[in-house]
MDAnalysis code that builds the backbone (N, CA, C; Angstrom):
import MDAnalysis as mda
import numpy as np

u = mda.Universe.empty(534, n_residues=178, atom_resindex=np.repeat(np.arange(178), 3), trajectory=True)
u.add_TopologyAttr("name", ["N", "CA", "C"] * 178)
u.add_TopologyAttr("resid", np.arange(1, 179))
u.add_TopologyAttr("resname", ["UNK", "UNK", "UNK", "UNK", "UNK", "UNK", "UNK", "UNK", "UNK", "UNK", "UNK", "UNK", "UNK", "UNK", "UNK", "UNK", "UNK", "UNK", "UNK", "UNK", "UNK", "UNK", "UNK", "UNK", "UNK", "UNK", "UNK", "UNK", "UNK", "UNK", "UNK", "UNK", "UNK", "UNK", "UNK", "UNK", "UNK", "UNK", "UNK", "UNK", "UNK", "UNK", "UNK", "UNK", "UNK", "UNK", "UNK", "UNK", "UNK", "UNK", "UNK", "UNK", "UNK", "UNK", "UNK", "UNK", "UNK", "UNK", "UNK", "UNK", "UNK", "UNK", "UNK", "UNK", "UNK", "UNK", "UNK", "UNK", "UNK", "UNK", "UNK", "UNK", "UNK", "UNK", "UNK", "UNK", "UNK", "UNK", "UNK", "UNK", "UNK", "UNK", "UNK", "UNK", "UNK", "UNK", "UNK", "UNK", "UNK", "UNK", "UNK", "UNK", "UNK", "UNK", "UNK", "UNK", "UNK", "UNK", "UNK", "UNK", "UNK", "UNK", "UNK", "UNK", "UNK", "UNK", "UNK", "UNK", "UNK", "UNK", "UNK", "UNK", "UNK", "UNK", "UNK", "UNK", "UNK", "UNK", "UNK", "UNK", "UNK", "UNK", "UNK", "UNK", "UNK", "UNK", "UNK", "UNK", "UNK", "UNK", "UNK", "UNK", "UNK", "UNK", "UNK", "UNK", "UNK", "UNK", "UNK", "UNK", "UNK", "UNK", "UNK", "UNK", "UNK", "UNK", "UNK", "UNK", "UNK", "UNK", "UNK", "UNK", "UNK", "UNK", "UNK", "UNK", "UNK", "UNK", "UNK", "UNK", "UNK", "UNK", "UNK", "UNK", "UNK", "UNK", "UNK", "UNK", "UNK", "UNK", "UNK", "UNK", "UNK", "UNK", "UNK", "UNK", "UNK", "UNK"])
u.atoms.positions = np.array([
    [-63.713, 45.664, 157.429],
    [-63.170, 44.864, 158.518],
    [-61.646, 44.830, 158.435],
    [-60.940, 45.006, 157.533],
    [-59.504, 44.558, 157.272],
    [-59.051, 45.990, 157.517],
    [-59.844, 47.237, 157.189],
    [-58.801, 48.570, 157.612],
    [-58.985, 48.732, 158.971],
    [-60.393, 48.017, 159.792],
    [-60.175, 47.914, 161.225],
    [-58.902, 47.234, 162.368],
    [-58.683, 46.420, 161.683],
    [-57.475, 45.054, 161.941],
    [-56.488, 45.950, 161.229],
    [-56.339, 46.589, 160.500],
    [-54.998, 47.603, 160.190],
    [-54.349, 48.388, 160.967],
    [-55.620, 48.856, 161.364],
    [-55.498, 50.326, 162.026],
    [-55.539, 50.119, 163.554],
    [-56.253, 48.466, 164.107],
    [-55.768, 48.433, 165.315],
    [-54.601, 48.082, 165.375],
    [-53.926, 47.043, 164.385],
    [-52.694, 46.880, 164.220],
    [-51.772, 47.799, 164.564],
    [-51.895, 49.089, 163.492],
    [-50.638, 50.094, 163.656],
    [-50.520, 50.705, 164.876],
    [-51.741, 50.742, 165.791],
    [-52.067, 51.501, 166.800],
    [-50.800, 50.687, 167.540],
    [-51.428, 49.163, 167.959],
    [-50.593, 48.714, 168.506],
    [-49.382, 48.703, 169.002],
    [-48.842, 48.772, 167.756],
    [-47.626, 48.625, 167.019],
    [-46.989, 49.817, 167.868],
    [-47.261, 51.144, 167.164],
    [-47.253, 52.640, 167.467],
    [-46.800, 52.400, 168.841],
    [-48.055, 52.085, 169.760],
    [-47.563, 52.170, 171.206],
    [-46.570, 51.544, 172.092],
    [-46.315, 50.527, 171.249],
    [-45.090, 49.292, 172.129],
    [-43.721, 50.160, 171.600],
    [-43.829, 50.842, 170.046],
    [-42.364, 51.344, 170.106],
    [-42.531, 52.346, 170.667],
    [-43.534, 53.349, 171.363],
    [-43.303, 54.589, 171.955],
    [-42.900, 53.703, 173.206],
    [-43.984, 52.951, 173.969],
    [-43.042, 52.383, 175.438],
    [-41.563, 51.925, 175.361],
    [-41.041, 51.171, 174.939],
    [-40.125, 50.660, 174.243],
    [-38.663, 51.887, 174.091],
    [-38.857, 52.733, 174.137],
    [-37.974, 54.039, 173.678],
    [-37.776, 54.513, 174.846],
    [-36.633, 54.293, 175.276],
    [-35.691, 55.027, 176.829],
    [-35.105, 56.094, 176.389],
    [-35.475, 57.213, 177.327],
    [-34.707, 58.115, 176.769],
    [-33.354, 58.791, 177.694],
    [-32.907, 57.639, 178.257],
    [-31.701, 57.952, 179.413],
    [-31.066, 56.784, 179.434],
    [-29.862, 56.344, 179.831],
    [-28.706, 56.038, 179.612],
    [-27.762, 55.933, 181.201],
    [-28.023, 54.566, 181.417],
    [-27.586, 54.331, 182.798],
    [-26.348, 54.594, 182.625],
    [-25.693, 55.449, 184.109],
    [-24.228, 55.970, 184.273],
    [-23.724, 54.619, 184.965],
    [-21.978, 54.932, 184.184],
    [-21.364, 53.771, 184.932],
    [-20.008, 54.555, 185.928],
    [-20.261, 53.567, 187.141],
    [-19.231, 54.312, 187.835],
    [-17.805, 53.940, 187.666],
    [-16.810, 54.122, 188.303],
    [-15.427, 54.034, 187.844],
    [-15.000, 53.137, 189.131],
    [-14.326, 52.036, 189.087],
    [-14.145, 50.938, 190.253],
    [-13.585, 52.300, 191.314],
    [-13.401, 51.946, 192.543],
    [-12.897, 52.791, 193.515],
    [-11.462, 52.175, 194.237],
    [-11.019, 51.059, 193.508],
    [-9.619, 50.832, 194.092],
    [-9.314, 50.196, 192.092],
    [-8.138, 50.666, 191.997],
    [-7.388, 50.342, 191.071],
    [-7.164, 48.612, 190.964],
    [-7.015, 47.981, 189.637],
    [-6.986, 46.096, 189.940],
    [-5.629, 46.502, 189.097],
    [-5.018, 45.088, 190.053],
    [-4.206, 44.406, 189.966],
    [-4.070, 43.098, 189.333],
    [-2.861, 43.204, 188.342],
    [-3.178, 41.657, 188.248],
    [-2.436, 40.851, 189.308],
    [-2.941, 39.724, 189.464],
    [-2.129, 38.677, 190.369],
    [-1.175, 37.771, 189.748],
    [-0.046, 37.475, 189.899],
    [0.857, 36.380, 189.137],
    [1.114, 35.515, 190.695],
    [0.917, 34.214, 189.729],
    [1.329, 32.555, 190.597],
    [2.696, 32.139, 189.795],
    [3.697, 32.218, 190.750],
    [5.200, 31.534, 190.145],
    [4.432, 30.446, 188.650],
    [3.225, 29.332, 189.252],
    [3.624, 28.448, 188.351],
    [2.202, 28.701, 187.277],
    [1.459, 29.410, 187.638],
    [0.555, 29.554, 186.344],
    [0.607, 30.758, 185.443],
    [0.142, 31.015, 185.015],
    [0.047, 32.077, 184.198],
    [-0.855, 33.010, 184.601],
    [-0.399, 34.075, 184.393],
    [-1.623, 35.514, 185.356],
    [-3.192, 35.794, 184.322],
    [-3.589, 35.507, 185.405],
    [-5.311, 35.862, 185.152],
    [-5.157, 37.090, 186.362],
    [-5.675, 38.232, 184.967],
    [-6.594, 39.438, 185.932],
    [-7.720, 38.923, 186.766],
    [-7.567, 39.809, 188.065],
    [-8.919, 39.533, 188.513],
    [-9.750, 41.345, 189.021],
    [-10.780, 41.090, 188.926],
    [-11.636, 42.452, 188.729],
    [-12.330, 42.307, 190.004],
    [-12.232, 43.135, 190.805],
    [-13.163, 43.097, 192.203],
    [-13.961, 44.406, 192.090],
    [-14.885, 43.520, 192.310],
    [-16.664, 44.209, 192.094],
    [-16.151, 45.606, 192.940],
    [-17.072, 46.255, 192.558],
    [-17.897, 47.893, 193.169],
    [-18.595, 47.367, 194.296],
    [-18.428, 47.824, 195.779],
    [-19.359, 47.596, 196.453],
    [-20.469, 49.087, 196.677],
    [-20.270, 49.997, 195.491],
    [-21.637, 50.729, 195.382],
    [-22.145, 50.561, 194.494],
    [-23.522, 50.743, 194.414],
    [-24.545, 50.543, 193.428],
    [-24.609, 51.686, 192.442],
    [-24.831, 51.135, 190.925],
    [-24.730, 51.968, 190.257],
    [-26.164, 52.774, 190.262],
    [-26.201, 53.813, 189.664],
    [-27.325, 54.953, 189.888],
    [-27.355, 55.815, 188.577],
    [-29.180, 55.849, 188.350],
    [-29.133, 56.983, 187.123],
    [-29.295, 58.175, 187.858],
    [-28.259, 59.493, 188.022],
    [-29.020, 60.705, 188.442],
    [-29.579, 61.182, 187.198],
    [-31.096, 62.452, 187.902],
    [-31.777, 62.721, 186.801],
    [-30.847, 64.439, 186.851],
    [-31.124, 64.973, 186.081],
    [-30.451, 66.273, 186.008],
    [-31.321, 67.197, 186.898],
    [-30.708, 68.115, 187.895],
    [-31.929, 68.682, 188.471],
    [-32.737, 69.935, 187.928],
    [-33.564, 69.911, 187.988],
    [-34.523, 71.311, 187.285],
    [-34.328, 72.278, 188.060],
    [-34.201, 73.064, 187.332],
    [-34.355, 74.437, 188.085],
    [-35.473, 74.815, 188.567],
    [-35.658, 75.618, 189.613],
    [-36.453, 75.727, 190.450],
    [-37.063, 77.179, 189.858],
    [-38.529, 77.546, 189.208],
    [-38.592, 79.172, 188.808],
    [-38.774, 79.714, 189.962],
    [-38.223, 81.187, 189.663],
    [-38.041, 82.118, 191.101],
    [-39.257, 82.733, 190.476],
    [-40.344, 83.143, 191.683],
    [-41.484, 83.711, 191.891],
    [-40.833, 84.972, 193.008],
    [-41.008, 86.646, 191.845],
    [-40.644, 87.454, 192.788],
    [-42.383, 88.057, 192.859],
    [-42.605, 88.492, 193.694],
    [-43.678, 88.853, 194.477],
    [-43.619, 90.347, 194.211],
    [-43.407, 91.514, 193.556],
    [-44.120, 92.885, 193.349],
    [-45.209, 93.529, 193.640],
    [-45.586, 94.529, 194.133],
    [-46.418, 95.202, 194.720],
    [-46.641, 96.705, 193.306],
    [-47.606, 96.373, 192.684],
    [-47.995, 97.346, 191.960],
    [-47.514, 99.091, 192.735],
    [-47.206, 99.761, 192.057],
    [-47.404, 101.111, 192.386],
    [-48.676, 101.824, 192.627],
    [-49.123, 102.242, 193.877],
    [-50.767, 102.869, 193.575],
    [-50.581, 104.376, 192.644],
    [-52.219, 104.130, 192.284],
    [-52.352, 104.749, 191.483],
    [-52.475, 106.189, 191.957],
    [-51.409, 107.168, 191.272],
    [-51.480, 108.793, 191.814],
    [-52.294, 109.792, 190.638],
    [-52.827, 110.570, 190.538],
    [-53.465, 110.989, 188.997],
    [-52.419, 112.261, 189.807],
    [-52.332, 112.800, 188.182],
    [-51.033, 113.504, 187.738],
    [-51.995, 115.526, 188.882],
    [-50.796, 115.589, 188.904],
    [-51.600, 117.184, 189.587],
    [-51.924, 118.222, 189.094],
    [-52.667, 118.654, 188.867],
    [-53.913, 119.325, 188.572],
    [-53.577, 120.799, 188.699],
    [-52.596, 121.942, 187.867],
    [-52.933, 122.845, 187.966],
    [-53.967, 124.187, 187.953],
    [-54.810, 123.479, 187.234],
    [-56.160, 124.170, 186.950],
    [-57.429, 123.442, 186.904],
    [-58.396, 124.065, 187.664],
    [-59.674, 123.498, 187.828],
    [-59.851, 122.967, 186.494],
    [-61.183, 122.386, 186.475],
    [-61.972, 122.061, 184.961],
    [-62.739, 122.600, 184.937],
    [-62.629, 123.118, 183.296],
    [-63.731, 123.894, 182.888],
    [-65.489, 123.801, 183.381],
    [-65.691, 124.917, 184.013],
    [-66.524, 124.458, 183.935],
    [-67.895, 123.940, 182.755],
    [-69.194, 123.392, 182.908],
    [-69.968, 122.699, 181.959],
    [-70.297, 123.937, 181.093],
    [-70.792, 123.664, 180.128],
    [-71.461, 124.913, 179.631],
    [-72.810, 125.109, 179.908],
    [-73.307, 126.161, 179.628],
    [-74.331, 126.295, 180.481],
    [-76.031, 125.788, 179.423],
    [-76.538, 125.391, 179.884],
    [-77.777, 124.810, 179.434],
    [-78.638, 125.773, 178.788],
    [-79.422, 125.903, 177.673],
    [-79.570, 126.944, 176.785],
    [-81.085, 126.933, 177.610],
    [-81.870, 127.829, 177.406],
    [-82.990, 128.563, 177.735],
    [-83.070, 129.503, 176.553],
    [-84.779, 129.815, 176.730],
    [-85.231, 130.757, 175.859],
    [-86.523, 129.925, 174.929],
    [-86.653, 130.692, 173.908],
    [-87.303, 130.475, 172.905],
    [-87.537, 130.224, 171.593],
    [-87.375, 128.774, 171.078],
    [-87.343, 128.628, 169.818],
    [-88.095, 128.131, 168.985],
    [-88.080, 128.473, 167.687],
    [-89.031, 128.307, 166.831],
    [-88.406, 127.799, 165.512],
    [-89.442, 126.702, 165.173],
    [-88.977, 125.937, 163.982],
    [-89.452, 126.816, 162.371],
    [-89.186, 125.648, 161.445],
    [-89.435, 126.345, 160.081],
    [-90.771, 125.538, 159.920],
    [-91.575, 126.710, 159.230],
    [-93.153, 126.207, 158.615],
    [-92.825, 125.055, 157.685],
    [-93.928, 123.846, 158.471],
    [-93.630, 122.690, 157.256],
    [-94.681, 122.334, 156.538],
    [-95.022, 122.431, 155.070],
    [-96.025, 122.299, 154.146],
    [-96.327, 120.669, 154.272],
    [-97.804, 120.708, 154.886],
    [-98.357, 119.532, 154.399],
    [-99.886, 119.728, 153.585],
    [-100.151, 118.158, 153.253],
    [-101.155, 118.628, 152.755],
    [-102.682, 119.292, 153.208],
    [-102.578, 119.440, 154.424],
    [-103.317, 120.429, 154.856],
    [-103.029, 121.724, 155.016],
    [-102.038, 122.220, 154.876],
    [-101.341, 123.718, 155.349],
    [-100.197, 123.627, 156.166],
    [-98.999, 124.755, 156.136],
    [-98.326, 124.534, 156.936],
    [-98.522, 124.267, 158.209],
    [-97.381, 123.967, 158.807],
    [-97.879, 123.381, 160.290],
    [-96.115, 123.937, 160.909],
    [-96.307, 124.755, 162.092],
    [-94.838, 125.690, 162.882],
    [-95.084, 125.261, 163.806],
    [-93.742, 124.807, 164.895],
    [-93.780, 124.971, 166.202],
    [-92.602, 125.603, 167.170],
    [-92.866, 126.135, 167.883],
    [-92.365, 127.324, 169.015],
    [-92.180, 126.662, 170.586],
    [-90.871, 126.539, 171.005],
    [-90.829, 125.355, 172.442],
    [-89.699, 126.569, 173.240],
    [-90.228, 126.556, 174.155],
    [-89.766, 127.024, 175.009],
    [-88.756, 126.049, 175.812],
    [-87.935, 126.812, 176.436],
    [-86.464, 125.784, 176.890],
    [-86.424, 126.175, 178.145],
    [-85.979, 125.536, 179.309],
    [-85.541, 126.271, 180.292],
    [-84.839, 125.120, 180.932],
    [-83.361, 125.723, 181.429],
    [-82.049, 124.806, 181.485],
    [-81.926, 123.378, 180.562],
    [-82.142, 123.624, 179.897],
    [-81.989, 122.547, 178.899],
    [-82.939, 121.338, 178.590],
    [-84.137, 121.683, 179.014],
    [-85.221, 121.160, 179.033],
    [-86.706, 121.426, 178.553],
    [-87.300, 121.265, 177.856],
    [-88.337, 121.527, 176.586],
    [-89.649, 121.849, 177.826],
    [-89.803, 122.949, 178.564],
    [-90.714, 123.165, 179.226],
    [-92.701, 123.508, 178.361],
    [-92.733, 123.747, 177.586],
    [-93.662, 124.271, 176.489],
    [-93.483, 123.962, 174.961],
    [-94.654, 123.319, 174.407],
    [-94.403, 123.578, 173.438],
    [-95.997, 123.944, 172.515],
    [-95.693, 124.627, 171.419],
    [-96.908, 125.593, 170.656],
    [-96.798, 125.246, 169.417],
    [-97.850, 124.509, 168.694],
    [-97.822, 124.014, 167.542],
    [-98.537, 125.682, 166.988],
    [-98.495, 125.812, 165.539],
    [-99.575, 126.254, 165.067],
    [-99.795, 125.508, 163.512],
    [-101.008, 125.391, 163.322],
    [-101.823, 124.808, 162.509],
    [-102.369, 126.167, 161.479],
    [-101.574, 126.780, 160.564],
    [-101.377, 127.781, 159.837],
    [-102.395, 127.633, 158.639],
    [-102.667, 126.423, 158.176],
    [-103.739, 126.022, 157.405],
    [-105.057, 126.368, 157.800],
    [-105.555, 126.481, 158.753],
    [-106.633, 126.542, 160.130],
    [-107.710, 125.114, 159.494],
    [-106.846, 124.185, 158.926],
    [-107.902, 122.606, 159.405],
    [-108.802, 122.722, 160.292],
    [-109.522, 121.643, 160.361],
    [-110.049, 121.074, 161.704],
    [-109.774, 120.173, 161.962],
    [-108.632, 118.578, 161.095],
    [-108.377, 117.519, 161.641],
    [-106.633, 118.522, 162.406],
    [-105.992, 119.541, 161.731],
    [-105.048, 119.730, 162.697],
    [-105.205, 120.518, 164.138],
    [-106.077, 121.185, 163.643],
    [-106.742, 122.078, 165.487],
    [-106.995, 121.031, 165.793],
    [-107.434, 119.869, 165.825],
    [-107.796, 118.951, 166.795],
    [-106.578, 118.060, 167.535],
    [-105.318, 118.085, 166.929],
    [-104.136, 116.845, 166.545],
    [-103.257, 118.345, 167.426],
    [-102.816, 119.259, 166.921],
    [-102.031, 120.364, 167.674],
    [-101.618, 120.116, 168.904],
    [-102.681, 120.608, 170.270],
    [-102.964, 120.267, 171.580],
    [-102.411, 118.401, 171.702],
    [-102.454, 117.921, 171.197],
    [-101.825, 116.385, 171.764],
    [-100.223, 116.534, 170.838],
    [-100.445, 116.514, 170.400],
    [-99.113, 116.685, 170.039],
    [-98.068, 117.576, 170.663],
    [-98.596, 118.745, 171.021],
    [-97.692, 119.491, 171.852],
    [-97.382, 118.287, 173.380],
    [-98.269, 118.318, 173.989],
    [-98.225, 117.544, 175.100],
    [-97.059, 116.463, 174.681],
    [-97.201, 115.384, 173.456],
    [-96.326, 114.814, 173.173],
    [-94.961, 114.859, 173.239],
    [-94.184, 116.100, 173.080],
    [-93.511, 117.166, 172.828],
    [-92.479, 117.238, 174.039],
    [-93.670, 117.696, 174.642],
    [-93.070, 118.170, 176.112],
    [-92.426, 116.858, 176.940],
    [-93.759, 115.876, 176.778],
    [-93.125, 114.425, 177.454],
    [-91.666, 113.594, 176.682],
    [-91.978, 113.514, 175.368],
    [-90.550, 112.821, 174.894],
    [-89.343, 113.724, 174.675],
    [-89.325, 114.794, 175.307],
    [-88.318, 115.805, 175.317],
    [-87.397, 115.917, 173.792],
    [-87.804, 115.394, 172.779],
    [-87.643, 115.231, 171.445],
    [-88.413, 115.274, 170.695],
    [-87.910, 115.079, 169.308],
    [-88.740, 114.928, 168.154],
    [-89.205, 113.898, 167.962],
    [-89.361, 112.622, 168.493],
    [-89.764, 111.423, 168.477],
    [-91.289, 111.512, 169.445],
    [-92.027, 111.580, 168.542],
    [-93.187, 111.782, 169.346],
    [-94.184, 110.874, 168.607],
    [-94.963, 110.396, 169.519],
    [-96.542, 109.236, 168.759],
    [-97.253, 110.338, 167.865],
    [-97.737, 110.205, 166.542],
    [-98.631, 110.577, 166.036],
    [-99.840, 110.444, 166.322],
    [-100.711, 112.027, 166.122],
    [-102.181, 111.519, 166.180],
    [-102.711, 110.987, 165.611],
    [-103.347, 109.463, 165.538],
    [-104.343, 109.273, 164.417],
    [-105.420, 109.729, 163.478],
    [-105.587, 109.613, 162.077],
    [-106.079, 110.493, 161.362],
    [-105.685, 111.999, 161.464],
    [-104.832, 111.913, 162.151],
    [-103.821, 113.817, 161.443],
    [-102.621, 113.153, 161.049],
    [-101.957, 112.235, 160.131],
    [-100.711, 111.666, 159.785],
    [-99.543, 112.317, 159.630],
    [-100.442, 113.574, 158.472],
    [-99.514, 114.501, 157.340],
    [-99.137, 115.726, 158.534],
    [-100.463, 115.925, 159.451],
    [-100.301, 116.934, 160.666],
    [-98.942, 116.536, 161.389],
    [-99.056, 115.389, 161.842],
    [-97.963, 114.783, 162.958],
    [-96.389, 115.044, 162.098],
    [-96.156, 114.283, 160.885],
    [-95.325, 114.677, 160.456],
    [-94.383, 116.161, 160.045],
    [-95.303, 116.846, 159.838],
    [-95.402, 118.284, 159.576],
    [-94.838, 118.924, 160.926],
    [-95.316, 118.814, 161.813],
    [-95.169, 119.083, 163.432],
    [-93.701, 118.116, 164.230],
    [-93.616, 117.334, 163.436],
    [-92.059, 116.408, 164.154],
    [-91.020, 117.483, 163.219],
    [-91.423, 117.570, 162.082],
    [-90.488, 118.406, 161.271],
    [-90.255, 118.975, 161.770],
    [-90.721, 120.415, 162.463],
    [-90.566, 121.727, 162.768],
    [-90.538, 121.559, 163.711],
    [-90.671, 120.759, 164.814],
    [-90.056, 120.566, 165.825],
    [-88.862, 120.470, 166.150],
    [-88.114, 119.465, 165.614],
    [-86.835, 118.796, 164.863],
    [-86.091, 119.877, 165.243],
    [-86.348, 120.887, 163.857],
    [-85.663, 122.294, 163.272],
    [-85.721, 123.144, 164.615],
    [-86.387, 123.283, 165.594],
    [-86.746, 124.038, 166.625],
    [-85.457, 123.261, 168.217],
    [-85.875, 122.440, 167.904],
    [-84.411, 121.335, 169.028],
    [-83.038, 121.546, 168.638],
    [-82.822, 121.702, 167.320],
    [-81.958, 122.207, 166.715],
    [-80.698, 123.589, 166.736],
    [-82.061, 124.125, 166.939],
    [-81.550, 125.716, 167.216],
    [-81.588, 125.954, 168.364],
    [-82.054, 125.179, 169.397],
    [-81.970, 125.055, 171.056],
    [-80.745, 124.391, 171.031],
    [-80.047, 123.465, 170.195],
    [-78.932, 122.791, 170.709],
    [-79.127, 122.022, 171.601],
    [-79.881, 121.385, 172.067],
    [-80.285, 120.104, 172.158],
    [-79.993, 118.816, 172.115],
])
């Protein structure tokens, strides 16, 4: 309770000397007729001071006014162009073939055909001659063709197949440049 009553105290306090604090300084003007003193043969001279009939005045200093100049961006010109641009390079086609990848069923190769830069075919072979990879081959190619990459769903129960076949796929996208 007593650091409450302190601290409203100082607050107080605080704010009457911030109100309290002028920070200007009334101007005084300069009489506008010169005084005279007056002398009486029989008394003795008393100055007399005749008032200002203008009112005194604080001017404030005037602020400057910021100048707002108004500019108009330059539009934009792109620099001139002596020579066309190259053109793109051209999109690879043909036929490529990956490296045999050992799984534990037998190697497993695949062969994808390209045309403009796009995986039109693709040919697993199942070099082991399995029967869970002859079965997994055919979907996987299809796979192939649709994710236009090596990122393809595995067949279930062919694991080591699928992997084997992303491999050499991979290696085959590769050498297509891709």
């Amino acid at each position: 309770m007593r650091r409450a009553v302190l601290a409203l105290g100082g607050t107080v306090a605080g704010l009457a000397a911030l109100f309290s604090y002028k920070t200007h300084v009334p101007t005084v003007t300069a009489l506008s007729t010169p005084v005279k003193p007056s002398v009486s043969p029989s008394a003795t001279p008393t100055p007399t001071i005749k008032p200002s009939t203008t009112k005194p005045t604080a001017t404030k200093p005037a602020k400057p006014k910021p100048t707002v100049t108004k500019t108009k961006a330059p539009a934009y010109t792109p620099p001139p162009t002596t020579q066309a641009p190259p053109p793109p390079p051209p999109k690879p086609s043909g036929t490529f073939t990956g490296q045999a990848v050992d799984t534990n069923y037998g190697p497993v190769q695949v062969q994808i055909t390209v045309s403009d830069g796009k995986i039109t075919q693709a040919n697993g072979d199942d070099m082991g001659g399995s029967s869970v990879g002859e079965d997994a081959i055919p979907q996987l190619n299809q796979e192939a063709v649709q994710a236009q990459s090596a990122h393809i769903q595995g067949v279930s129960g062919a694991t080591y197949t699928s992997e084997g076949y992303a491999q050499s796929l991979q290696q085959a996208i590769d050498a297509a440049h891709l």
